[in-house]
C-alpha positions in Angstrom: 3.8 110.5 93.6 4.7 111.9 96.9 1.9 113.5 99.3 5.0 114.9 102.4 5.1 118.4 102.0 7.7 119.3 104.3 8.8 123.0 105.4 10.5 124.5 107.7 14.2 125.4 108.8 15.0 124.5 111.9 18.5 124.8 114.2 19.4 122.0 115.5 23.0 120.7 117.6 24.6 117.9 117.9 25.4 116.2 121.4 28.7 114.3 121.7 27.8 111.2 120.4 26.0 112.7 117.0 22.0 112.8 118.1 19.9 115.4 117.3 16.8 116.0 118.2 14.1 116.0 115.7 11.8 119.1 116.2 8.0 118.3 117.2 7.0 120.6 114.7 8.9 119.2 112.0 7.6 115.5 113.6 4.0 116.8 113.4 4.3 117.1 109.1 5.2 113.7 108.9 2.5 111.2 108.7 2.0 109.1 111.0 3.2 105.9 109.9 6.2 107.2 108.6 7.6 109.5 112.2 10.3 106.8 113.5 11.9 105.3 110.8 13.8 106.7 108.5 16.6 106.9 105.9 19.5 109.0 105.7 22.2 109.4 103.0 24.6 111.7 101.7 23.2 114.7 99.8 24.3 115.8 96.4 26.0 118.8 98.1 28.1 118.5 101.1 24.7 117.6 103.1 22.8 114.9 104.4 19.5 114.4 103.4 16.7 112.5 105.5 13.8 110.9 104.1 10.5 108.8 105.8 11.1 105.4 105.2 8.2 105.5 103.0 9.4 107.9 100.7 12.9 106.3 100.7 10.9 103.3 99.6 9.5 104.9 96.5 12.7 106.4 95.8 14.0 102.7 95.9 11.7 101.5 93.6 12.6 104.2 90.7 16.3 103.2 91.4 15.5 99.6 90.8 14.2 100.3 87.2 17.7 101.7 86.3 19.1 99.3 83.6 22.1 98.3 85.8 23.6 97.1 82.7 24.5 100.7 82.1 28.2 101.6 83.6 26.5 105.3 84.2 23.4 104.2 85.8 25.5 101.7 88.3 28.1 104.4 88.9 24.7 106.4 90.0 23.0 103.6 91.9 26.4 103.2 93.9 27.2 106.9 94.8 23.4 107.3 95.3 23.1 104.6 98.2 27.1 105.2 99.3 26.3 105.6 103.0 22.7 105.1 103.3 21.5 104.3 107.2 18.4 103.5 108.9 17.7 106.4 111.3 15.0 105.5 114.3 13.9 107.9 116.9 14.6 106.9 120.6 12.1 107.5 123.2 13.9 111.4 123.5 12.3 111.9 119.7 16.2 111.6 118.5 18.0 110.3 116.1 21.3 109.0 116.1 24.0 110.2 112.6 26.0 108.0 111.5 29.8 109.3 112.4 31.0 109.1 108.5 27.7 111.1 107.1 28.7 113.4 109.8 32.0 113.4 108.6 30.8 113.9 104.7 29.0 117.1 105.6 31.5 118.4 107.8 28.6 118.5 110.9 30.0 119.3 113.9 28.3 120.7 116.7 25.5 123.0 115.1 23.2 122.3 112.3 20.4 123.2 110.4 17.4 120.9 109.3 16.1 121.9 105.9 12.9 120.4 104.7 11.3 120.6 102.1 9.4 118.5 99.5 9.7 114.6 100.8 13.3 115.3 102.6 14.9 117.0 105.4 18.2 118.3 104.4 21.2 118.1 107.2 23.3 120.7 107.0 26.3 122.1 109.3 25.2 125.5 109.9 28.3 127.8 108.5 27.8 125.7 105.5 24.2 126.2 105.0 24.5 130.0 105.9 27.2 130.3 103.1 25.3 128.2 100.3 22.4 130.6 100.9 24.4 133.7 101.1 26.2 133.0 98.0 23.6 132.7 95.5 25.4 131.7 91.4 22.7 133.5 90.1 19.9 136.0 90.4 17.0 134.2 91.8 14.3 135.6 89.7 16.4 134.4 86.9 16.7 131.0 88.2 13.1 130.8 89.2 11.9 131.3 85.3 14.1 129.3 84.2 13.0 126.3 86.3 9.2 127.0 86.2 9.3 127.7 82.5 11.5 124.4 81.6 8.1 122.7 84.2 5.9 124.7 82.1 6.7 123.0 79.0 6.5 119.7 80.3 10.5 118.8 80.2 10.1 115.7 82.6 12.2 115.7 85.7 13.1 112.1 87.5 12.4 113.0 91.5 15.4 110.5 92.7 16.8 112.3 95.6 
């Protein structure tokens, strides 16, 4: 079970080769044996999403009970990892994206760190602003329905 808690929104831009600079108060949440190395991969939306190496390795080790005899689960496991990079943080406290993740979420010069849970999502910032301005339901409605399906113990698999 994961013990990062991370929070926060933070804007964030690009420089011409693709670095960002990872916020010190964002830096501060993570623990301390998990603040330069980390794992980045393509999101489930048009994002990116970071994790601490740690936690990517957890998520790795739920991946690796997939029965991979299973055309589904391998089709998963493929698209899952499709992209995955090792992200370490120069002596600057940056981080360098790849050029096709970039690419994948359509970054480009400004973006938005997302982080919540055990991830940091990477988002271009007209993209995040329109997700979150155009909600497919009413919140309070979505909200009950999530909590209630966690109330009654429907278990979730925490994969990405």
């Amino acid at each position: 079970m994961s013990v990062i808690s991370l929070m926060g929104e933070y804007d964030c831009k690009l420089d011409a080769k693709g670095r960002v600079m990872m916020p010190s108060a964002l830096k501060k949440q993570i623990p301390a044996e998990s603040q330069n190395t980390f794992v980045i991969n393509r999101g489930f939306e048009k994002c990116l999403v970071i994790y601490p190496k740690t936690e990517w390795d957890l998520i790795s080790q739920e991946l690796n009970k997939l029965n991979l005899f299973s055309k589904n689960n391998r089709d998963f496991f493929r698209y899952f990892m499709r992209g995955a990079s090792m992200l370490e943080l120069d002596a600057n406290n940056r981080f360098l994206i790849p050029k096709n993740l970039l690419e994948y979420a359509g970054a480009t010069k400004e973006i938005v760190l997302f982080a919540y849970s055990n991830r940091i999502e990477v988002w271009d910032k007209s993209s995040y602003e329109n997700l979150l301005s155009d909600e497919p339901r009413d919140f309070a409605s979505l909200a009950e329905e999530v909590m209630v399906q966690k109330a009654n113990g429907e278990k979730e698999t925490n994969i990405s």
